[in-house]
C-alpha positions as CSV (number, residue, x, y, z in Angstrom):
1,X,-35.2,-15.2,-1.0
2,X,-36.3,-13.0,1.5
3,X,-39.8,-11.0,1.7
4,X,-38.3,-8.3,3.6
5,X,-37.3,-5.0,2.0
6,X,-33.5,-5.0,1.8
7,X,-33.9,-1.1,1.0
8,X,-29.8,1.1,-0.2
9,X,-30.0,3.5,3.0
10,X,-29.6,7.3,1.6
11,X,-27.0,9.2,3.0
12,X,-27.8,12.1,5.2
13,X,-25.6,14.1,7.1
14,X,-26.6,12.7,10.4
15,X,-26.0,8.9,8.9
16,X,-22.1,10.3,8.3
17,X,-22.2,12.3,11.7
18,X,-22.6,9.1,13.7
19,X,-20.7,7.4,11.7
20,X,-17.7,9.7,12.7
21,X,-18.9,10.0,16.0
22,X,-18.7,6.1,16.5
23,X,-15.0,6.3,15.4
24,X,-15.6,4.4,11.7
25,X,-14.1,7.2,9.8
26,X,-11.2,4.9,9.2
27,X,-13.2,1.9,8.0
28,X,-14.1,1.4,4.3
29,X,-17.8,1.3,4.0
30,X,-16.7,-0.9,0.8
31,X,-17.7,-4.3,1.0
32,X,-14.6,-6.5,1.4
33,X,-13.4,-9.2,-1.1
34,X,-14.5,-11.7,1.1
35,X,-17.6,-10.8,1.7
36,X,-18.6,-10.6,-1.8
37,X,-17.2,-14.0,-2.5
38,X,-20.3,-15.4,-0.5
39,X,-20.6,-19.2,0.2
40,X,-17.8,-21.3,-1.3
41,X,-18.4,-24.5,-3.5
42,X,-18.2,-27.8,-2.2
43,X,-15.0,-28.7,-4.3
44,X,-11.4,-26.5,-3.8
45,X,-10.9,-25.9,-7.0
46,X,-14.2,-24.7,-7.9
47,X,-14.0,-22.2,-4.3
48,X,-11.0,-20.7,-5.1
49,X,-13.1,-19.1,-8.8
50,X,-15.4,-17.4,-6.1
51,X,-13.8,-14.5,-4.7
52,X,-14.2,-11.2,-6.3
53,X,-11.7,-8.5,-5.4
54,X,-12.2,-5.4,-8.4
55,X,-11.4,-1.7,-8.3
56,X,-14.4,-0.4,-6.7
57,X,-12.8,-1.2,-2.9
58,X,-11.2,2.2,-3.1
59,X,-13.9,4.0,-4.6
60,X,-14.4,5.9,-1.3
61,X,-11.8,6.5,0.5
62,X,-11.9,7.0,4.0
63,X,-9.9,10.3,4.0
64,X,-13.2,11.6,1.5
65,X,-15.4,11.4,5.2
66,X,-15.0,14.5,7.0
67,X,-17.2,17.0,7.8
68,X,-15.6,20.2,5.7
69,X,-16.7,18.1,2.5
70,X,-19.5,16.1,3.2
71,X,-21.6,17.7,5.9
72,X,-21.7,21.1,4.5
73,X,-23.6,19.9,1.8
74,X,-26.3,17.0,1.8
75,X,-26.5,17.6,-1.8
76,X,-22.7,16.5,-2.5
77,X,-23.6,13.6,-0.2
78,X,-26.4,12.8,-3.0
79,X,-24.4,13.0,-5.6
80,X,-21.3,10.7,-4.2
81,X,-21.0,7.3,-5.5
82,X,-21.8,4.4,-3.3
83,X,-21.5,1.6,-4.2
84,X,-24.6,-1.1,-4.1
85,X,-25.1,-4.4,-4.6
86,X,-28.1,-4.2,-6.7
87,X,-30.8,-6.1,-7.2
88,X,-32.8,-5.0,-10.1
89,X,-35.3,-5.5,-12.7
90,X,-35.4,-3.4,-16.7
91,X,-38.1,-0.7,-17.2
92,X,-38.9,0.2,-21.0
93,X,-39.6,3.9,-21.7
94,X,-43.5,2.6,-21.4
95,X,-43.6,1.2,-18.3
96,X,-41.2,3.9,-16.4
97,X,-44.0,6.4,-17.8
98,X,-47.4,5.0,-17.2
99,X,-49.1,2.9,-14.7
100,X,-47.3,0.0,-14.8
101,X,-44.2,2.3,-13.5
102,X,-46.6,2.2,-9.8
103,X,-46.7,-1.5,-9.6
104,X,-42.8,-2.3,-10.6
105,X,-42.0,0.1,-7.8
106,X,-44.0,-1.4,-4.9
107,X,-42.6,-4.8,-6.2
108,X,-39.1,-3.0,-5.8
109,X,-39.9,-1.3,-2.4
110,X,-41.8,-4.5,-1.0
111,X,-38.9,-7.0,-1.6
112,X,-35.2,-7.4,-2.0
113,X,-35.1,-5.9,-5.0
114,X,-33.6,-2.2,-5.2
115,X,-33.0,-1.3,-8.4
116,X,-34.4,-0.3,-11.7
117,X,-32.6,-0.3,-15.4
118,X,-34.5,2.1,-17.4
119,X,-34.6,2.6,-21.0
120,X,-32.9,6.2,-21.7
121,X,-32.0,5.8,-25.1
122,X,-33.9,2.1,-26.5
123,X,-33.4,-0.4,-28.9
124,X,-34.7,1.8,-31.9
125,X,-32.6,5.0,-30.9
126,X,-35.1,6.7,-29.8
127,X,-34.6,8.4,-26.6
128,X,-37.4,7.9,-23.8
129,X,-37.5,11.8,-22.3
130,X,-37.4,15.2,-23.8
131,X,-33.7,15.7,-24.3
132,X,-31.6,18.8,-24.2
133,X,-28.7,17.3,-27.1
134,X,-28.3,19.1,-30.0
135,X,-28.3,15.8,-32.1
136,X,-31.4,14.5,-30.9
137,X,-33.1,17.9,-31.3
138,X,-31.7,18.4,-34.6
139,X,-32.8,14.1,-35.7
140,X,-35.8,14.3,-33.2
141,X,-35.0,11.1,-31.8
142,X,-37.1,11.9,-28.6
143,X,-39.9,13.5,-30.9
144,X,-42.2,9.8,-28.8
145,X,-41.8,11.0,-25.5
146,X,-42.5,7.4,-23.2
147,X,-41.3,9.9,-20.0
148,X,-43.4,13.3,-20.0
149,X,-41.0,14.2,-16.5
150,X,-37.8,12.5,-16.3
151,X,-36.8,14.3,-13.5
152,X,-40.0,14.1,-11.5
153,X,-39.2,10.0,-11.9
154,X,-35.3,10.4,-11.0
155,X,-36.9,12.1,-8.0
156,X,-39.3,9.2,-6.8
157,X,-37.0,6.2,-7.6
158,X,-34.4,8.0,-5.6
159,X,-36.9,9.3,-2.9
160,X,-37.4,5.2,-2.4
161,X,-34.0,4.7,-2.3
162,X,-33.9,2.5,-5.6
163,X,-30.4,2.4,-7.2
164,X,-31.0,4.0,-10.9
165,X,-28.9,2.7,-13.7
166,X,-29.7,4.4,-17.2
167,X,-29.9,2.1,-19.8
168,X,-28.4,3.4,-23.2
169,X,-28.3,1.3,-26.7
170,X,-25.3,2.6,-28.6
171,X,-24.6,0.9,-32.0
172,X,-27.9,-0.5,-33.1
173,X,-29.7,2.5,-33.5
174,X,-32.0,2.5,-37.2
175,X,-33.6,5.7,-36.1
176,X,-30.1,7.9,-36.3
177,X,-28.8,5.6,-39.6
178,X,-31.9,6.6,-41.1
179,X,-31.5,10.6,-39.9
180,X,-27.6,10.6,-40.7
181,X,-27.1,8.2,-43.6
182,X,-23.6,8.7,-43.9
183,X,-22.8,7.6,-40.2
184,X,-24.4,4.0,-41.0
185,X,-23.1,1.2,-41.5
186,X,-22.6,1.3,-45.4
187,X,-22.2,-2.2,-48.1
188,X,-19.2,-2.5,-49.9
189,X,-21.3,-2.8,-53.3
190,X,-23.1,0.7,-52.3
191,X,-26.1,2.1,-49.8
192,X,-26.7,1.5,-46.2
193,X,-26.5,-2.1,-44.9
194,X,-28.8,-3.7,-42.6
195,X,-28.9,-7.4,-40.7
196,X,-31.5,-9.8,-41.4
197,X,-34.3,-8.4,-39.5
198,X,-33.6,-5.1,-42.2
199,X,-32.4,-3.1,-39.0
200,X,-29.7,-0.6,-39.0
201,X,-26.8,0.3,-37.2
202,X,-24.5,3.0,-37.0
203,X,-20.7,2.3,-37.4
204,X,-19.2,2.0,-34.6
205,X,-15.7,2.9,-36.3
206,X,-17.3,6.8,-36.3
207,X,-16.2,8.7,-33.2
208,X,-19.3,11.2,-34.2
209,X,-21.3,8.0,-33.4
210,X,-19.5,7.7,-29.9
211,X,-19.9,11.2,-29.0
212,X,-23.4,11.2,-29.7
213,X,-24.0,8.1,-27.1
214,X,-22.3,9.5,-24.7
215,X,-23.8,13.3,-24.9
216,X,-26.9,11.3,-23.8
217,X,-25.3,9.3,-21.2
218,X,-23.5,12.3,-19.6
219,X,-27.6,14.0,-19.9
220,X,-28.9,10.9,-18.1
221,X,-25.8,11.7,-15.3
222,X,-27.2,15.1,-14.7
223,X,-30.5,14.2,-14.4
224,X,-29.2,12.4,-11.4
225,X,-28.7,8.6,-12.9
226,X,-26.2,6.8,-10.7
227,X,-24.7,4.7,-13.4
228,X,-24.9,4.3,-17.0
229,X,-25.2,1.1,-19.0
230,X,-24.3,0.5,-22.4
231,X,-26.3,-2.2,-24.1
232,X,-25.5,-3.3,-27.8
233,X,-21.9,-1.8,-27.4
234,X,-20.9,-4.5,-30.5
235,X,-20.9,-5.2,-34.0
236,X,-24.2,-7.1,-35.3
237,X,-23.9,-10.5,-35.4
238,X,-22.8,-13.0,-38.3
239,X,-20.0,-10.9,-37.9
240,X,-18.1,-12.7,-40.9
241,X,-20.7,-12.3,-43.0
242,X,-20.7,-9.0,-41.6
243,X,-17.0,-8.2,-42.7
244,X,-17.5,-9.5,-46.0
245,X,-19.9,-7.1,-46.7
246,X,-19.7,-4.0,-45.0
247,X,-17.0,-1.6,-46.0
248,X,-15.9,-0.1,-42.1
249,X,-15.4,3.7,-41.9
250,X,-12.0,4.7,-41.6
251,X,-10.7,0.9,-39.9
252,X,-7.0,2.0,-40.6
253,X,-6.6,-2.2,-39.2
254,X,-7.7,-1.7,-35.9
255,X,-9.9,-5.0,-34.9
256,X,-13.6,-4.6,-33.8
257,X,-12.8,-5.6,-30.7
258,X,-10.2,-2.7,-29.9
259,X,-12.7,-0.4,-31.1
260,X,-15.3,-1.4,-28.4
261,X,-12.6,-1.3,-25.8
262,X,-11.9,2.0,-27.1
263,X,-15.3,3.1,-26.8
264,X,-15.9,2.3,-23.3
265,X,-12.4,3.7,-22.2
266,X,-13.5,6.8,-23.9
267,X,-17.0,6.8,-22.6
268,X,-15.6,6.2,-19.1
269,X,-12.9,9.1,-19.0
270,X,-15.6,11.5,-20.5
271,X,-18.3,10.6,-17.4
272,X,-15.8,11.0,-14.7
273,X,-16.8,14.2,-13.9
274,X,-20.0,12.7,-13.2
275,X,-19.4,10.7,-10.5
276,X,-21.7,7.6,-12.2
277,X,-20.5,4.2,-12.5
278,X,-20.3,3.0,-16.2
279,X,-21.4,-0.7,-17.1
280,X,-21.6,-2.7,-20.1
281,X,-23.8,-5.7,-21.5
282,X,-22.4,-8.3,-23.4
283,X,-23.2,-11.2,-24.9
284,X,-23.7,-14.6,-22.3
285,X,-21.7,-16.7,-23.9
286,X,-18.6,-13.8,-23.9
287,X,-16.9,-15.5,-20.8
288,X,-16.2,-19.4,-22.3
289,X,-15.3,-18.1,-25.7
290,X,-11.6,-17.3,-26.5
291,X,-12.6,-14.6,-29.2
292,X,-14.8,-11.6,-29.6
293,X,-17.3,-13.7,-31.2
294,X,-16.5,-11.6,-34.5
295,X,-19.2,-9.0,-32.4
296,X,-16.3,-7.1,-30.9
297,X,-16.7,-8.2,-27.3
298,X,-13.7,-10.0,-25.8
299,X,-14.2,-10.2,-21.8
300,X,-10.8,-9.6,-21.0
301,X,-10.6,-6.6,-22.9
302,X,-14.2,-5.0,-21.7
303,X,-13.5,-6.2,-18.3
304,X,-10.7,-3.9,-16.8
305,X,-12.7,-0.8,-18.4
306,X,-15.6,-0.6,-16.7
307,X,-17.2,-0.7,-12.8
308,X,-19.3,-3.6,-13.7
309,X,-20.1,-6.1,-16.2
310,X,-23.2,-7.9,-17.2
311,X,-23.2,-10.9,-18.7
312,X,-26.6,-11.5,-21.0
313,X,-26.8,-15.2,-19.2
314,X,-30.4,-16.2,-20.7
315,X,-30.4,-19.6,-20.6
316,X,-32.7,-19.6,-23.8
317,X,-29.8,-18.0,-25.6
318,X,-27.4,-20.9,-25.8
319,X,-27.4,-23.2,-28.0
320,X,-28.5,-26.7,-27.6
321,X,-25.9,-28.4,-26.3
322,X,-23.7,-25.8,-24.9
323,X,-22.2,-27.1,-21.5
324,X,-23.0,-30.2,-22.5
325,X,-26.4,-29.5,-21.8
326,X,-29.3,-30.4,-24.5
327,X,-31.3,-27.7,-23.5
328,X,-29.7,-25.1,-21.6
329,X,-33.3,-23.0,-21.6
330,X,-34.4,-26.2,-19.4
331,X,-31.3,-26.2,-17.1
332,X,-31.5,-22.6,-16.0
333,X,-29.4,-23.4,-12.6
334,X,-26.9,-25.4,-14.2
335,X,-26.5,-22.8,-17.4
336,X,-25.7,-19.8,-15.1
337,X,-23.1,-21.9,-13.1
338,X,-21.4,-23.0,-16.0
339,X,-21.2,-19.5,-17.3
340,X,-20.3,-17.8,-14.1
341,X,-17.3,-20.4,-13.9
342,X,-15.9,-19.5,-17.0
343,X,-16.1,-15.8,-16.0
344,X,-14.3,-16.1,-12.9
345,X,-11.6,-18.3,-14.2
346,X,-10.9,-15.6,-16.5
347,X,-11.2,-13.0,-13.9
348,X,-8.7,-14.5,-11.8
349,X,-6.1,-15.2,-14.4
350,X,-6.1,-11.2,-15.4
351,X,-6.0,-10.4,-12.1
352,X,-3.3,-12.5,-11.7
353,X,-1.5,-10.6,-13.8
354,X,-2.2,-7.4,-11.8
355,X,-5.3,-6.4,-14.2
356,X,-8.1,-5.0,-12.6
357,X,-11.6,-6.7,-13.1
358,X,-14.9,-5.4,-13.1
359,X,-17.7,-6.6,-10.6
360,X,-19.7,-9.2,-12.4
361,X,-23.7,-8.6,-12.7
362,X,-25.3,-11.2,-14.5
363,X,-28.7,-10.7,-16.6
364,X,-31.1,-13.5,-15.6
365,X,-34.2,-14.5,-17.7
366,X,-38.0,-13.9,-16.3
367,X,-39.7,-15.0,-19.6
368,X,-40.6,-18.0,-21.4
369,X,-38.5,-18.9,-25.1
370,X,-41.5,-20.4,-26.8
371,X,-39.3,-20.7,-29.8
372,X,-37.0,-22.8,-28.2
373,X,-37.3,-26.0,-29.0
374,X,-37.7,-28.2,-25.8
375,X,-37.9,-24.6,-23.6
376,X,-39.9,-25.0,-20.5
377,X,-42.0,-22.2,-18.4
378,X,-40.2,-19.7,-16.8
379,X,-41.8,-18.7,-13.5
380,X,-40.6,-17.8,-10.0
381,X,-38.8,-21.3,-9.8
382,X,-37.0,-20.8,-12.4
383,X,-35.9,-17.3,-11.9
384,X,-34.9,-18.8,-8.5
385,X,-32.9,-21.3,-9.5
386,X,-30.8,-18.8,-11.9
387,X,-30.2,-16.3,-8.6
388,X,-29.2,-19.6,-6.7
389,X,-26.8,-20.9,-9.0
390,X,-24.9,-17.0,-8.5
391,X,-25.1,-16.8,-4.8
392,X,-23.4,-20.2,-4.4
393,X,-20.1,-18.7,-6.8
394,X,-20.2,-15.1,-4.6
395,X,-22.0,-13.2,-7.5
396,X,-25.2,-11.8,-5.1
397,X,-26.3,-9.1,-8.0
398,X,-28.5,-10.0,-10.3
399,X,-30.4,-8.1,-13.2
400,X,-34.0,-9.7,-14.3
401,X,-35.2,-9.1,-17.8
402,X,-38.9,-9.6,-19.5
403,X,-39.1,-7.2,-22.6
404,X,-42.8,-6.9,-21.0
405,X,-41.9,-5.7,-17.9
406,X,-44.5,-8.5,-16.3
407,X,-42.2,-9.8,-13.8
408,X,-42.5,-13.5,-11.8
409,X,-43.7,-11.7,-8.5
410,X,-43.9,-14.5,-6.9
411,X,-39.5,-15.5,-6.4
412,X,-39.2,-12.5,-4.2
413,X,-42.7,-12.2,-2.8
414,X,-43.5,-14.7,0.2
């Protein structure tokens, strides 16, 4: 890794002006296939899983830079989308609005690291900022403002040229089942069902509940967001146990998974206007399984959708023995290979068939699964290892998570 700043240059009009003055006007400022494939693997068959061609190569076109529609207005620049191959690390509500919010930066701005996932709407449902949607005025889901000026912090990421993804949680959300009953997930035998932690969720069969996730998403896209990501866009888990006892709003037998596609091909035409990028999280081991994991998130279904996809690869999170590994939480390198294999191989057999694919963006770990048994210390090495084991198979973007925001300083920091 390197110590330098490897900072997204903003776009001003004299940037575009050489640009056209050096005669690139033609050129895509895209990065090629190739050159996201990266480094190949040492055996052929392994290579040819590496390269990435997806739908974003055209997302500027060359025709779009000329000087009657970009330099008239720096603030249409600004609001284009560029694509980036970020880097990033996940803010909660608390650390994007206190102190701590200081210290994440300068690790951003001192390193390769240039972007930042921030809570908009969190794992509760309640959102982060003082919101302007009817439904969260009406519920007062934002009544615990984490952000007193969410536009004053849009501002200063962007002002240090940080990449801003809003993160939104859609269908585990206890705060608006407990504020609107009726759109919660209800038991067959009678009253509002929650999973075994008594959370929650709201049905994702309602389209009330999808309009209501993506009011806030196309809010976080005003406030100048450069792409939304949906986290928790499934069904709870146990999902057989799930189906047994849940009675599903209105199914009419359409499976879970369609009805997450559905979702995110929804969610997607309704933030065009916005010029954002829309991504989704799902579960790590959702690229070597050939069902939806009863959760409703089949990769090859979620994948031509969206801009880009982000497998949850936390080693901690397999089971013993996945990959043939006894502890996959101790075998962080070889985990995230494994995993990334299995996505590309499925990648390339959908492209084959002329499907487009979305860029993958793993999740990495940055914390240690004490209840794990057989888990060892996660620390710079280890966060390392997990980046490595991308690069080698062309995936160079990376998302780091710690739920504490306390991040291993020390793997980009020489």
């Amino acid at each position: 890794m390197t110590g330098y700043s490897n900072r997204t240059i903003k776009l001003t009009t004299t940037t575009i002006s050489l640009l056209l003055m050096v005669g690139l006007a033609g050129c895509s400022l895209i990065p090629t296939a190739t050159e996201q494939s990266g480094p190949t693997n040492e055996s052929g068959a392994a290579a040819e899983k590496t390269t990435q061609p997806n739908k974003l190569e055209t997302a500027l076109p060359a025709a779009d830079w000329n000087e009657s529609s970009l330099l008239y207005s720096p603030q249409q620049v600004e609001r284009m989308k560029i694509p980036v191959k970020a880097k990033g690390i996940y803010l909660t509500g608390w650390s994007a609005g206190n102190s701590n919010f200081q210290k994440l930066l300068n690790l951003v701005n001192d390193t390769e690291l240039n972007a930042m996932v921030i809570d908009m709407k969190e794992d509760e449902g309640r959102i982060t900022y003082q919101s302007e949607v009817p439904m969260v005025n009406e519920t007062g889901a934002d009544g615990t403002t984490f952000i007193q000026d969410v536009d004053k912090l849009i501002h200063t990421v962007h002002q240090n040229n940080v990449y801003s993804i809003a993160r939104i949680v859609c269908f585990k959300d206890p705060f608006l089942a407990g504020k609107k009953t009726e759109w919660a997930m209800q038991k067959k035998t009678g009253g509002i069902w929650r999973d075994k932690q008594g959370v929650m969720w709201i049905d994702p069969y309602r389209k009330d509940v999808w309009d209501y996730n993506i009011a806030i998403a196309k809010e976080a896209a005003k406030k100048g967001f450069k792409e939304i990501q949906f986290d928790y866009v499934r069904f709870p888990t146990s999902g057989k146990q799930v189906d047994r006892e849940v009675a599903f709003y209105n199914q009419n037998g359409k499976p879970k998974q369609q009805v997450i596609a559905d979702f995110l091909a929804y969610a997607k035409k309704e933030l065009e206007p916005y010029n954002v990028y829309v991504s989704a999280d799902i579960f790590g081991l959702v690229p070597s399984v050939t069902d939806d994991m009863a959760i409703g998130q089949k990769w090859e279904l979620v994948t031509p959708i969206v801009d880009y996809i982000s497998p949850m690869m936390y080693p901690s999170h397999y089971a013993n023995g996945t990959y043939g590994l006894p502890v996959p939480d101790a075998k962080p390198y070889e985990t995230i290979r494994e995993g990334l294999l299995d996505a590309q191989e499925k990648d390339a057999k959908l492209r084959a068939n002329n499907q487009p694919t979305a860029i993958i963006r793993p999740w990495y770990q940055d914390f240690t699964a004490t209840w794990v048994r057989g888990h060892i210390p996660y620390g710079p090495r280890e966060v390392l290892a997990q980046i490595r084991a991308g690069q080698e198979l062309g995936v160079d973007q990376y998302l780091i998570w710690d739920a504490g925001n306390s991040y291993s300083e020390g793997a980009w920091r020489k």
